[in-house]
mmCIF file as gemmi writes it, N, C-alpha and C atoms, coordinates in Angstrom:
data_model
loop_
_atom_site.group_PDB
_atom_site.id
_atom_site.type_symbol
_atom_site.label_atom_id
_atom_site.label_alt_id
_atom_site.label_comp_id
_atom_site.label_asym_id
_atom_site.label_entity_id
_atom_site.label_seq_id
_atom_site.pdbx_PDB_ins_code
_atom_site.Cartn_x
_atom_site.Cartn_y
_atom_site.Cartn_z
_atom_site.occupancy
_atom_site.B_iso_or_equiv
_atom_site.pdbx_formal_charge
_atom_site.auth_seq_id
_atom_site.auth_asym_id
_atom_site.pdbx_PDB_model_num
ATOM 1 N N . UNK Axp A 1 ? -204.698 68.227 -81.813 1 0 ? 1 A 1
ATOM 2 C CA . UNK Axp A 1 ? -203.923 69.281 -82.426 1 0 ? 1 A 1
ATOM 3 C C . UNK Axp A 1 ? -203.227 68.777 -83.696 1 0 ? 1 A 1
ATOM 4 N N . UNK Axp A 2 ? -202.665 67.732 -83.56 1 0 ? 2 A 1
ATOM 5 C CA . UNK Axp A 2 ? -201.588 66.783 -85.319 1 0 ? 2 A 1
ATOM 6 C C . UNK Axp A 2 ? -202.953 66.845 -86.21 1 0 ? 2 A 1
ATOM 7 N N . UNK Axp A 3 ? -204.42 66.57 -85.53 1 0 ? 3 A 1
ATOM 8 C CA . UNK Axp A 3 ? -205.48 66.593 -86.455 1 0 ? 3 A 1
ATOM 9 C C . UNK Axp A 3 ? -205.722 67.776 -87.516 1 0 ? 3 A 1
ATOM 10 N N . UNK Axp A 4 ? -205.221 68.673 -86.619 1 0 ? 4 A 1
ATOM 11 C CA . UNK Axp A 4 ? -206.121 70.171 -87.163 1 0 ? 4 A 1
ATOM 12 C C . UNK Axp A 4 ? -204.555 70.638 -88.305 1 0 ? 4 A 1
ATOM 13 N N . UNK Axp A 5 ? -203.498 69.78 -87.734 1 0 ? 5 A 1
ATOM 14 C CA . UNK Axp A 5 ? -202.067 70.37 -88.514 1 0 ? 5 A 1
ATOM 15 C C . UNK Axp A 5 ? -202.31 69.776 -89.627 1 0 ? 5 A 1
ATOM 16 N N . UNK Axp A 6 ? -202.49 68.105 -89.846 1 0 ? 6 A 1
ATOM 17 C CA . UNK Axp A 6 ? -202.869 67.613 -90.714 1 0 ? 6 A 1
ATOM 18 C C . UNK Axp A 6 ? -203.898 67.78 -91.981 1 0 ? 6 A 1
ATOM 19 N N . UNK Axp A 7 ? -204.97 68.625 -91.125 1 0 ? 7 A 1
ATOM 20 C CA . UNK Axp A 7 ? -205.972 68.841 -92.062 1 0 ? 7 A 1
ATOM 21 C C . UNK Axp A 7 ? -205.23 69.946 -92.936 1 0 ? 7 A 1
ATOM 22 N N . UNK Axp A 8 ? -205.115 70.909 -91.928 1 0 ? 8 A 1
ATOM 23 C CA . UNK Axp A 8 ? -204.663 72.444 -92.655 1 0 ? 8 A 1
ATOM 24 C C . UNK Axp A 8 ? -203.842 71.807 -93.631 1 0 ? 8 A 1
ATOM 25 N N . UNK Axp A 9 ? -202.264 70.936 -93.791 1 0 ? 9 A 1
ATOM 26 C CA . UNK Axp A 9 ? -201.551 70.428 -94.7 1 0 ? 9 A 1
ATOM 27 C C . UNK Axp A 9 ? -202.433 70.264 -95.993 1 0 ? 9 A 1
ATOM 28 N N . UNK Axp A 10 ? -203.034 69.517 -95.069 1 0 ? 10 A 1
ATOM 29 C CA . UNK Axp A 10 ? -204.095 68.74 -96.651 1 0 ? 10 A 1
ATOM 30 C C . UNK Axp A 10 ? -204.69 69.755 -97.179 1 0 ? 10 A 1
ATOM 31 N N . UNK Axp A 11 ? -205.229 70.742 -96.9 1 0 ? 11 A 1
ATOM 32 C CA . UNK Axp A 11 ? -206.279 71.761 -97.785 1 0 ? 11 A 1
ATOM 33 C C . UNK Axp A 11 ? -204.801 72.914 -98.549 1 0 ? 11 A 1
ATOM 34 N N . UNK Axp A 12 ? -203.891 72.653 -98.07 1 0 ? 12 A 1
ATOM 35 C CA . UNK Axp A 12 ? -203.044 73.923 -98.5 1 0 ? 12 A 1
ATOM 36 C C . UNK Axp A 12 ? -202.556 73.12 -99.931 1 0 ? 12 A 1
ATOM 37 N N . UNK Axp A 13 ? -202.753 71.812 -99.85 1 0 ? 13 A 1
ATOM 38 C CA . UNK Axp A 13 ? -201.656 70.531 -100.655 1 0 ? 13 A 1
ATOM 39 C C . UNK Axp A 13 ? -202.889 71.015 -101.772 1 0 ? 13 A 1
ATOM 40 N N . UNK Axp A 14 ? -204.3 70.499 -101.54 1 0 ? 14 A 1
ATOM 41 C CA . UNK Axp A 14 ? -205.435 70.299 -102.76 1 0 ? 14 A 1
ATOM 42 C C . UNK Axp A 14 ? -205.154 72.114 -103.02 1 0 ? 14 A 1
ATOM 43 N N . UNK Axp A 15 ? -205.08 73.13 -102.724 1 0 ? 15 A 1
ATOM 44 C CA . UNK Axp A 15 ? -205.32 74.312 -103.383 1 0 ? 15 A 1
ATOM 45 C C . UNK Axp A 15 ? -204.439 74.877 -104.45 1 0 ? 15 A 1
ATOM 46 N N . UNK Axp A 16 ? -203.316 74.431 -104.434 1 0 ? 16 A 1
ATOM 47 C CA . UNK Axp A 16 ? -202.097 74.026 -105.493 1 0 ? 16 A 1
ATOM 48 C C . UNK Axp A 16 ? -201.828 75.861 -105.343 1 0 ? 16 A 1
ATOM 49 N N . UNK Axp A 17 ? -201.094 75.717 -106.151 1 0 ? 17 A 1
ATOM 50 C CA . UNK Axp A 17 ? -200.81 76.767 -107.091 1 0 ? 17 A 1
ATOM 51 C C . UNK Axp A 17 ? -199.664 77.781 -105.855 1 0 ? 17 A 1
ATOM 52 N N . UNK Axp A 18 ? -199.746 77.673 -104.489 1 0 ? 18 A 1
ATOM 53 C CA . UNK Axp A 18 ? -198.914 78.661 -103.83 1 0 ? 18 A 1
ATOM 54 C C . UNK Axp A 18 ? -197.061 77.928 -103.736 1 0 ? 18 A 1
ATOM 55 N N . UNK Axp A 19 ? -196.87 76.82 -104.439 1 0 ? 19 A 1
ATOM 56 C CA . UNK Axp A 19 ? -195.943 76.289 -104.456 1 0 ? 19 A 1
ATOM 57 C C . UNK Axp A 19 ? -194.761 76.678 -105.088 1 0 ? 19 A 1
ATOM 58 N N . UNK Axp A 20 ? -195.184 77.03 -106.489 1 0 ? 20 A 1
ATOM 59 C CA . UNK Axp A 20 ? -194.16 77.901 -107.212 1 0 ? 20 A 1
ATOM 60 C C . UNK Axp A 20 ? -193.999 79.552 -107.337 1 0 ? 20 A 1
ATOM 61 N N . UNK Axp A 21 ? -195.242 79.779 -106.653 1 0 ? 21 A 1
ATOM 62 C CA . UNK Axp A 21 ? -194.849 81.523 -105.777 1 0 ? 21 A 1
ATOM 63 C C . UNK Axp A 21 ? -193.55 81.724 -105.22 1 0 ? 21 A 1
ATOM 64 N N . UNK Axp A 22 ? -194.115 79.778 -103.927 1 0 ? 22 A 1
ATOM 65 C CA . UNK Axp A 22 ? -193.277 80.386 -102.519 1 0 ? 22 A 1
ATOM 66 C C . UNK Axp A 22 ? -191.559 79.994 -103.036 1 0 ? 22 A 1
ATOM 67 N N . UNK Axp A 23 ? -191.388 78.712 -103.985 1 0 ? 23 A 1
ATOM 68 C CA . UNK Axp A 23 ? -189.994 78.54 -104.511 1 0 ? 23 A 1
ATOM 69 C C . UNK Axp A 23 ? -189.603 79.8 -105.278 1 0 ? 23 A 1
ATOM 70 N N . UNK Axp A 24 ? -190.285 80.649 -106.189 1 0 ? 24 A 1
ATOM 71 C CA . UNK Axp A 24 ? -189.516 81.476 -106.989 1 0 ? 24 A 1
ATOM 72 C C . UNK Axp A 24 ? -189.139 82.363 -105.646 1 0 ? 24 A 1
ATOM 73 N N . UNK Axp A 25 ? -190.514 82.835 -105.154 1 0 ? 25 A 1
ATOM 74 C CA . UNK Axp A 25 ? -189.464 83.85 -104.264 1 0 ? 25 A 1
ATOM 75 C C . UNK Axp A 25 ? -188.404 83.38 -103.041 1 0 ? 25 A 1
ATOM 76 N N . UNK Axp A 26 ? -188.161 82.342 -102.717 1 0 ? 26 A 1
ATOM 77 C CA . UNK Axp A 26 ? -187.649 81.465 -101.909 1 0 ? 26 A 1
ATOM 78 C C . UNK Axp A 26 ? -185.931 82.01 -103.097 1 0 ? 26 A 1
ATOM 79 N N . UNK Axp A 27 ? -186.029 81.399 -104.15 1 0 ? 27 A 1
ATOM 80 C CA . UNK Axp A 27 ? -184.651 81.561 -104.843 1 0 ? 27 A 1
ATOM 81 C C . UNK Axp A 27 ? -184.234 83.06 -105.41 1 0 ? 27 A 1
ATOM 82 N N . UNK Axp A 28 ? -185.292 84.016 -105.136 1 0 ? 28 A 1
ATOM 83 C CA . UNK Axp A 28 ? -184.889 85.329 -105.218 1 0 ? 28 A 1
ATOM 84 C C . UNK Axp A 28 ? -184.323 85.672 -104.001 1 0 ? 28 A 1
ATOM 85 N N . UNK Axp A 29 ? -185.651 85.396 -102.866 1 0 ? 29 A 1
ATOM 86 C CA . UNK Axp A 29 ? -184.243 85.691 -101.533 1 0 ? 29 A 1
ATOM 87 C C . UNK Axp A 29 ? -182.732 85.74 -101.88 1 0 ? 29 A 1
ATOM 88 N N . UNK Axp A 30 ? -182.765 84.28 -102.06 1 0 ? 30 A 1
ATOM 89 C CA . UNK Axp A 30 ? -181.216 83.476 -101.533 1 0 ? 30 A 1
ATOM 90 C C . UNK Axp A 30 ? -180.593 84.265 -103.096 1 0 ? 30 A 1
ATOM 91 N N . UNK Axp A 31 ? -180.689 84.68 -103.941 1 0 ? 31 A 1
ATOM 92 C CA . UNK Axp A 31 ? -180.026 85.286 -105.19 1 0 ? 31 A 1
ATOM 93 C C . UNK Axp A 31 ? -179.598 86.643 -104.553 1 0 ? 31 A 1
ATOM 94 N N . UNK Axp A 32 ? -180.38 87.685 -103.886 1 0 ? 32 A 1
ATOM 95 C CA . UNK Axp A 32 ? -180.294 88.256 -103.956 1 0 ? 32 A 1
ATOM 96 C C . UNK Axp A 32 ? -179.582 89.351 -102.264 1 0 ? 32 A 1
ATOM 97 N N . UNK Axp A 33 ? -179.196 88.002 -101.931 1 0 ? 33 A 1
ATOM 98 C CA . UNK Axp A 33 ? -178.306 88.007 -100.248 1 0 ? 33 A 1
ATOM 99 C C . UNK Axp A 33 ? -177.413 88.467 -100.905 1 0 ? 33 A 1
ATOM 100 N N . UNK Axp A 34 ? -176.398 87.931 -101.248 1 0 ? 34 A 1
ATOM 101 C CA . UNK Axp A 34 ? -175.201 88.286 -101.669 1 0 ? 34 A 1
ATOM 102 C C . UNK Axp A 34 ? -174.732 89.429 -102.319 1 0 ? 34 A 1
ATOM 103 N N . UNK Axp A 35 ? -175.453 90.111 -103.274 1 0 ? 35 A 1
ATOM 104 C CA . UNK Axp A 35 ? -175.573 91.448 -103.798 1 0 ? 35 A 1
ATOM 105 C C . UNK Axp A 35 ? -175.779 92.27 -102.624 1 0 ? 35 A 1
ATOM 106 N N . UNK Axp A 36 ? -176.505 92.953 -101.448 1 0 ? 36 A 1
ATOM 107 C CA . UNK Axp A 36 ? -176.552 93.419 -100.482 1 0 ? 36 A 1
ATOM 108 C C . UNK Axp A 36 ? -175.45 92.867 -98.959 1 0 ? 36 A 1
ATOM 109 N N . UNK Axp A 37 ? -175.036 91.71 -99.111 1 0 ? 37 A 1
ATOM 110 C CA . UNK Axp A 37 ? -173.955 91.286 -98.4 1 0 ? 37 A 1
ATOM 111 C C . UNK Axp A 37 ? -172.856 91.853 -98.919 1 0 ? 37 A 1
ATOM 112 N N . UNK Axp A 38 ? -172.756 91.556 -100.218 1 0 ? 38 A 1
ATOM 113 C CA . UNK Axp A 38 ? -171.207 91.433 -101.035 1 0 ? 38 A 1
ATOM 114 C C . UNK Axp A 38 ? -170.644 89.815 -101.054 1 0 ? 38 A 1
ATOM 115 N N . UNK Axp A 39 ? -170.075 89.974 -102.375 1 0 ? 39 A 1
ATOM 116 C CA . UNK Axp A 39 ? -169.81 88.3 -102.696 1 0 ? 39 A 1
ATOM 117 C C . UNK Axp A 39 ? -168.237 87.382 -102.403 1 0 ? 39 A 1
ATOM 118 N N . UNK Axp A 40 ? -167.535 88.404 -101.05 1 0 ? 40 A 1
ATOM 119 C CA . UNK Axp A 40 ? -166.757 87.465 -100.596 1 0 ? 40 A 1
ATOM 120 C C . UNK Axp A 40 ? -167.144 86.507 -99.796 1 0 ? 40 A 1
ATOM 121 N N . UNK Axp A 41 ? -166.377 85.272 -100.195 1 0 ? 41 A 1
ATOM 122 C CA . UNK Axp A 41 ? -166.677 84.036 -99.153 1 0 ? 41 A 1
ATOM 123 C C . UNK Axp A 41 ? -167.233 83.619 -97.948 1 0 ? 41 A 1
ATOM 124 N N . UNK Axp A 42 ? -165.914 85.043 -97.27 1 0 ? 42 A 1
ATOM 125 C CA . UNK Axp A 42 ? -165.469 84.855 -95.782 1 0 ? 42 A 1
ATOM 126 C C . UNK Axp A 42 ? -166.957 85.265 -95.137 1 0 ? 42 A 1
ATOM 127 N N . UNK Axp A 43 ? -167.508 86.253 -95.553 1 0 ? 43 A 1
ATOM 128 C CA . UNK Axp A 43 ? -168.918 86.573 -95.108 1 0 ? 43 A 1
ATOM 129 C C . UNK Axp A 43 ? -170.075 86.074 -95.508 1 0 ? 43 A 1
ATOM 130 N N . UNK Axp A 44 ? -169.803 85.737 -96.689 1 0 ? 44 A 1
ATOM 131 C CA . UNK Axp A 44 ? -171.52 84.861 -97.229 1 0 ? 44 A 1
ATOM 132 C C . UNK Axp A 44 ? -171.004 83.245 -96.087 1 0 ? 44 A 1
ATOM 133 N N . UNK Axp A 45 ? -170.347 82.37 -95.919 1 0 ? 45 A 1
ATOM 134 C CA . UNK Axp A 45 ? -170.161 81.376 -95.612 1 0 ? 45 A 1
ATOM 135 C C . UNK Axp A 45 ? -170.868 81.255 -94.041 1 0 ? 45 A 1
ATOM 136 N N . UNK Axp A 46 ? -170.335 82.248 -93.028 1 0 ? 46 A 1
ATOM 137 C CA . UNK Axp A 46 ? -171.245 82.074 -92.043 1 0 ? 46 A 1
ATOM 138 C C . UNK Axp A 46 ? -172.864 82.696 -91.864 1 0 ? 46 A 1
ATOM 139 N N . UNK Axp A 47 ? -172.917 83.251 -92.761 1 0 ? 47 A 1
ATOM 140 C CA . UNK Axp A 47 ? -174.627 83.73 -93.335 1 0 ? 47 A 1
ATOM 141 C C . UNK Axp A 47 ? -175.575 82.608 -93.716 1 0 ? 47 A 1
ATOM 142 N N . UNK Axp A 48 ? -175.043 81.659 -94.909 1 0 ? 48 A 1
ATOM 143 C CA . UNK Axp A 48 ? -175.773 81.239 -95.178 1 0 ? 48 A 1
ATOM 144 C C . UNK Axp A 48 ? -176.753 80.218 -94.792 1 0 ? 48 A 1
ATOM 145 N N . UNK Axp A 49 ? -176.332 79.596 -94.223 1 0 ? 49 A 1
ATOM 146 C CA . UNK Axp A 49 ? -177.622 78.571 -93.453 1 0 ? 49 A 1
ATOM 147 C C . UNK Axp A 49 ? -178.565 79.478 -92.648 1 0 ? 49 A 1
ATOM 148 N N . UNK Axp A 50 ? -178.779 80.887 -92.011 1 0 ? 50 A 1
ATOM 149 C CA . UNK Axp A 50 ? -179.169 82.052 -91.43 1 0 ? 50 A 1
ATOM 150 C C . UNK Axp A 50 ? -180.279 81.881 -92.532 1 0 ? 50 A 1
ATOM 151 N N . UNK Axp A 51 ? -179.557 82.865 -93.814 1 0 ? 51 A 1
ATOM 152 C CA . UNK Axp A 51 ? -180.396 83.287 -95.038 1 0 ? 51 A 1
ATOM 153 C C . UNK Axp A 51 ? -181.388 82.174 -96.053 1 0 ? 51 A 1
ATOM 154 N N . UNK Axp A 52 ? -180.599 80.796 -95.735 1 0 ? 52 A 1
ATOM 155 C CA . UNK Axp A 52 ? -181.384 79.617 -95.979 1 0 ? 52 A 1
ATOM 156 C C . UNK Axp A 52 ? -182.484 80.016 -95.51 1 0 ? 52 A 1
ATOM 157 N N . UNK Axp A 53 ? -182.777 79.693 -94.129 1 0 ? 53 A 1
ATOM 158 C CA . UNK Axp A 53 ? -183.815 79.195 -92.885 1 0 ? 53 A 1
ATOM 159 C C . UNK Axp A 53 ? -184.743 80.813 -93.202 1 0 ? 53 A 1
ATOM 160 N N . UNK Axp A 54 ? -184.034 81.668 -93.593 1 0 ? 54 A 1
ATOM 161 C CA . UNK Axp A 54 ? -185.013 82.943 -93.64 1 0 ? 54 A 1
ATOM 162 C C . UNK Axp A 54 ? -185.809 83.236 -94.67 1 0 ? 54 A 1
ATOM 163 N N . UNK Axp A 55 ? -184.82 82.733 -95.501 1 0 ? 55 A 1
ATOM 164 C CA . UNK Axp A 55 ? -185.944 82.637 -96.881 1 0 ? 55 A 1
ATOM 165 C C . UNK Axp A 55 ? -186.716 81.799 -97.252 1 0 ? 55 A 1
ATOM 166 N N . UNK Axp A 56 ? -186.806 80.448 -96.653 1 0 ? 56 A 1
ATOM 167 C CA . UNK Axp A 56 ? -187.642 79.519 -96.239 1 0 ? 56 A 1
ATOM 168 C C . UNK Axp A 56 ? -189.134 79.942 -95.852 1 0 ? 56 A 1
ATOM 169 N N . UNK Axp A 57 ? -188.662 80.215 -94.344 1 0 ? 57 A 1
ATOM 170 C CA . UNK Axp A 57 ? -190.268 80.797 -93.859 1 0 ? 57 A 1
ATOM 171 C C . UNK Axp A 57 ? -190.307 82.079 -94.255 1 0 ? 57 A 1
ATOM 172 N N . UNK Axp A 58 ? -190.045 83.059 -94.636 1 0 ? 58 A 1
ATOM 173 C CA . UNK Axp A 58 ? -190.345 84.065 -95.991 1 0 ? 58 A 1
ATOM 174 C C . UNK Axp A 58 ? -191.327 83.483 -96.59 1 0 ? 58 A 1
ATOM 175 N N . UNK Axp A 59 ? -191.215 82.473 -97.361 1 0 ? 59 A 1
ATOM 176 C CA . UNK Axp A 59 ? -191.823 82.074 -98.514 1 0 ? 59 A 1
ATOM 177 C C . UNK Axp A 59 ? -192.952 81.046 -97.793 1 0 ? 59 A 1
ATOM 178 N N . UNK Axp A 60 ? -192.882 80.817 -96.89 1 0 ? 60 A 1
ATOM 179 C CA . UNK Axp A 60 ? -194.054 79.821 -96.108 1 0 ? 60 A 1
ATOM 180 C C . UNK Axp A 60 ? -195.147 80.94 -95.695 1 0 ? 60 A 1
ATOM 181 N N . UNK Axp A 61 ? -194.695 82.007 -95.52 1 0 ? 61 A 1
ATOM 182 C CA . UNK Axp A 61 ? -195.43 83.075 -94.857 1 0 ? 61 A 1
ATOM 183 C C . UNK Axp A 61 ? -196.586 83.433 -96.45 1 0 ? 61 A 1
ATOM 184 N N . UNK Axp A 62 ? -195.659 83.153 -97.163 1 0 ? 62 A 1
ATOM 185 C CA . UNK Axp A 62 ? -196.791 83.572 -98.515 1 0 ? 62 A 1
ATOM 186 C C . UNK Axp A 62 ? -198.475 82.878 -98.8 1 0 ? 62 A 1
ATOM 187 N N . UNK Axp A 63 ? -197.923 81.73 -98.296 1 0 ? 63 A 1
ATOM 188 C CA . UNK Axp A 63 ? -199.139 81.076 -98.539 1 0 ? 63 A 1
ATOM 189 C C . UNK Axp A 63 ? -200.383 81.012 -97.282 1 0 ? 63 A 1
ATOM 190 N N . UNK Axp A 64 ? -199.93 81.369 -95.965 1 0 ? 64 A 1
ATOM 191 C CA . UNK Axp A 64 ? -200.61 81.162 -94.922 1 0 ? 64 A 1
ATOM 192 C C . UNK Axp A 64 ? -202.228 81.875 -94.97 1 0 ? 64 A 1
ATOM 193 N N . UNK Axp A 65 ? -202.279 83.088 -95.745 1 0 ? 65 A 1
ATOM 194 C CA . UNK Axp A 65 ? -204.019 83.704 -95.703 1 0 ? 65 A 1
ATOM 195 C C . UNK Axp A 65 ? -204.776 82.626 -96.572 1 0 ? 65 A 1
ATOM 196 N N . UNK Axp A 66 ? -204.32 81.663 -97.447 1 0 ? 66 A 1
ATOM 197 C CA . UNK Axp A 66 ? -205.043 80.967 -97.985 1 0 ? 66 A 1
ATOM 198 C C . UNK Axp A 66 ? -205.381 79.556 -97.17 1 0 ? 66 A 1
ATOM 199 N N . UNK Axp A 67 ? -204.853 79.175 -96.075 1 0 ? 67 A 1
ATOM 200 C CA . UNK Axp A 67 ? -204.702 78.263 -95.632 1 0 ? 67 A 1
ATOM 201 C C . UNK Axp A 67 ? -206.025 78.353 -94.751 1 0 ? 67 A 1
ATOM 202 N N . UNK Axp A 68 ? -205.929 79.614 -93.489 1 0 ? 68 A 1
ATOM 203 C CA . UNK Axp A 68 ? -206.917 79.648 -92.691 1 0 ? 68 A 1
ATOM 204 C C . UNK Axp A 68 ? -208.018 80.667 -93.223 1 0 ? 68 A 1
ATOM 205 N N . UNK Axp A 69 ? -207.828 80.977 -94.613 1 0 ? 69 A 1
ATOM 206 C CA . UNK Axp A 69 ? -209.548 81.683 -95.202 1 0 ? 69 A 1
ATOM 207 C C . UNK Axp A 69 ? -210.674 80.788 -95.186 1 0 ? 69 A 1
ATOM 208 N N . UNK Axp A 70 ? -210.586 79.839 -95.401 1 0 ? 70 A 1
ATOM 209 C CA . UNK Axp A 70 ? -212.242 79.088 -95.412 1 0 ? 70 A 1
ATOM 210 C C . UNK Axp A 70 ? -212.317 78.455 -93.535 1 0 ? 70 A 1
ATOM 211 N N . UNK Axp A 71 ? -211.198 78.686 -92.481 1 0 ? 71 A 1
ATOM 212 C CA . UNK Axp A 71 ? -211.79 78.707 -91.328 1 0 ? 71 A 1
ATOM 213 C C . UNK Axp A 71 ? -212.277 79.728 -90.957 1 0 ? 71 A 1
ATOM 214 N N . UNK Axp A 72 ? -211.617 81.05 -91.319 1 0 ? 72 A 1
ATOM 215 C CA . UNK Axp A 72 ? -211.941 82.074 -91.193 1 0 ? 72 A 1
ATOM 216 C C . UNK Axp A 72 ? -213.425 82.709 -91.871 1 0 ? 72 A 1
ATOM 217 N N . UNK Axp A 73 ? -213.714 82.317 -92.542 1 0 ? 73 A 1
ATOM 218 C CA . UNK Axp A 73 ? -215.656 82.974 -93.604 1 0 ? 73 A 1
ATOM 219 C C . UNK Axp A 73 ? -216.156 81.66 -92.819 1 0 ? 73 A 1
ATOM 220 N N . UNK Axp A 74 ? -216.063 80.494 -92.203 1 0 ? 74 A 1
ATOM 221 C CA . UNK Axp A 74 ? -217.138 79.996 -91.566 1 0 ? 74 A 1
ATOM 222 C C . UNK Axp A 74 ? -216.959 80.04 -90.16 1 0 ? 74 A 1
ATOM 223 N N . UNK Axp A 75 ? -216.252 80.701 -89.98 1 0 ? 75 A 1
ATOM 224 C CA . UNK Axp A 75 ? -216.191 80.959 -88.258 1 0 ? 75 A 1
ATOM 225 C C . UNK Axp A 75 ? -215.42 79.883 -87.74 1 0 ? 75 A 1
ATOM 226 N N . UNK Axp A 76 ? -215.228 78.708 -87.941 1 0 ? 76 A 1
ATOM 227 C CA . UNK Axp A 76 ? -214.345 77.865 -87.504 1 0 ? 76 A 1
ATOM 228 C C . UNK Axp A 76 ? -213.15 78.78 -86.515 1 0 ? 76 A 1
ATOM 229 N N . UNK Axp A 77 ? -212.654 79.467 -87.183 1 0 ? 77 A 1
ATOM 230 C CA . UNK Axp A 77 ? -210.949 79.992 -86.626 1 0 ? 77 A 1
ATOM 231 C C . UNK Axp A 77 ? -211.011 81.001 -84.927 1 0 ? 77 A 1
ATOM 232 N N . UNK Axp A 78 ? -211.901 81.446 -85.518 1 0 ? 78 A 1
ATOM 233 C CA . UNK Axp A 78 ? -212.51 82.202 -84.009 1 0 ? 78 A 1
ATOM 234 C C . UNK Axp A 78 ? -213.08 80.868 -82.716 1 0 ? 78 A 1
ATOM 235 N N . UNK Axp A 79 ? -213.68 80.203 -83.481 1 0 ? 79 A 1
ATOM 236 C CA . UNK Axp A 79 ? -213.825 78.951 -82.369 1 0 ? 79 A 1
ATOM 237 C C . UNK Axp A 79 ? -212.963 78.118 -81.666 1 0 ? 79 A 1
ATOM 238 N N . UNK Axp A 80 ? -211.811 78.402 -82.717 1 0 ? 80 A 1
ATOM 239 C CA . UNK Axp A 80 ? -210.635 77.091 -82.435 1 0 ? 80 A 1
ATOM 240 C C . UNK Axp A 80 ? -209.442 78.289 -81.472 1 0 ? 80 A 1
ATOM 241 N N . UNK Axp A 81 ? -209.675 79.297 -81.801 1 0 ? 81 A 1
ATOM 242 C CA . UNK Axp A 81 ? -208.933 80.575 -80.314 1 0 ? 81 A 1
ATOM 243 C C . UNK Axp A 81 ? -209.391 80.787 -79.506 1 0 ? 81 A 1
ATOM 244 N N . UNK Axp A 82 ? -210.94 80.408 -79.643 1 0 ? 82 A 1
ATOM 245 C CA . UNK Axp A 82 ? -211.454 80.606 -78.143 1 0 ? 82 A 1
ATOM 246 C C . UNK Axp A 82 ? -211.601 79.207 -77.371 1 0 ? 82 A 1
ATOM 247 N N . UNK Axp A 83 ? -211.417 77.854 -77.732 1 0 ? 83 A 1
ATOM 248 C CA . UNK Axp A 83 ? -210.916 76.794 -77.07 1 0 ? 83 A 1
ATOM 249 C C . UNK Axp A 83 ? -210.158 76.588 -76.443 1 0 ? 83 A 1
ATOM 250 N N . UNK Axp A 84 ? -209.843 75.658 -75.174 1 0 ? 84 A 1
ATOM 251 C CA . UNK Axp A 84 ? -209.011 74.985 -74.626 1 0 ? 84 A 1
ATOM 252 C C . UNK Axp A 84 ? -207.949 74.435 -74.788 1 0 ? 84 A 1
ATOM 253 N N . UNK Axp A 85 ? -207.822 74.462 -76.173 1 0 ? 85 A 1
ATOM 254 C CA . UNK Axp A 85 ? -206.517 73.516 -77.233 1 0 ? 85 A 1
ATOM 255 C C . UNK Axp A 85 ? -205.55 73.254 -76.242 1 0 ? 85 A 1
């Protein structure tokens, strides 16, 4: 299983380009909490590590159809759900 995590890492690392997608929108999230919160302290302060961690995988979620498309057009991905893992 670290094999198949590892690989996926590696093919998402060589395909470049979903990195500064997932940061811009990663720092629009977090810009744009506070305008829909409101910008006193007392309430952004226990939010934010919440809105951190959310806009994080937000932005991880962006890149994921590119990750498992080439398991997916060779059938790989259907094989590896119907395994024992």
């Amino acid at each position: 299983m670290i094999r198949l995590l590892t690989r996926d890492l590696k093919l998402a690392i060589r395909a470049g380009g979903g990195f500064g997608l997932a940061l811009a929108f990663f720092l629009i999230v977090i810009v744009l909490v506070p305008f829909g919160v409101g910008p006193e302290a007392a309430i952004l302060a226990p939010i934010a590590p919440g809105m951190l961690w959310i806009g994080a995988l937000l932005a991880c979620l962006l890149s994921l159809d590119r990750i498992f498309a080439t398991d997916f057009e060779d059938g790989s991905l259907e094989l590896l759900a119907t395994a024992p893992v």
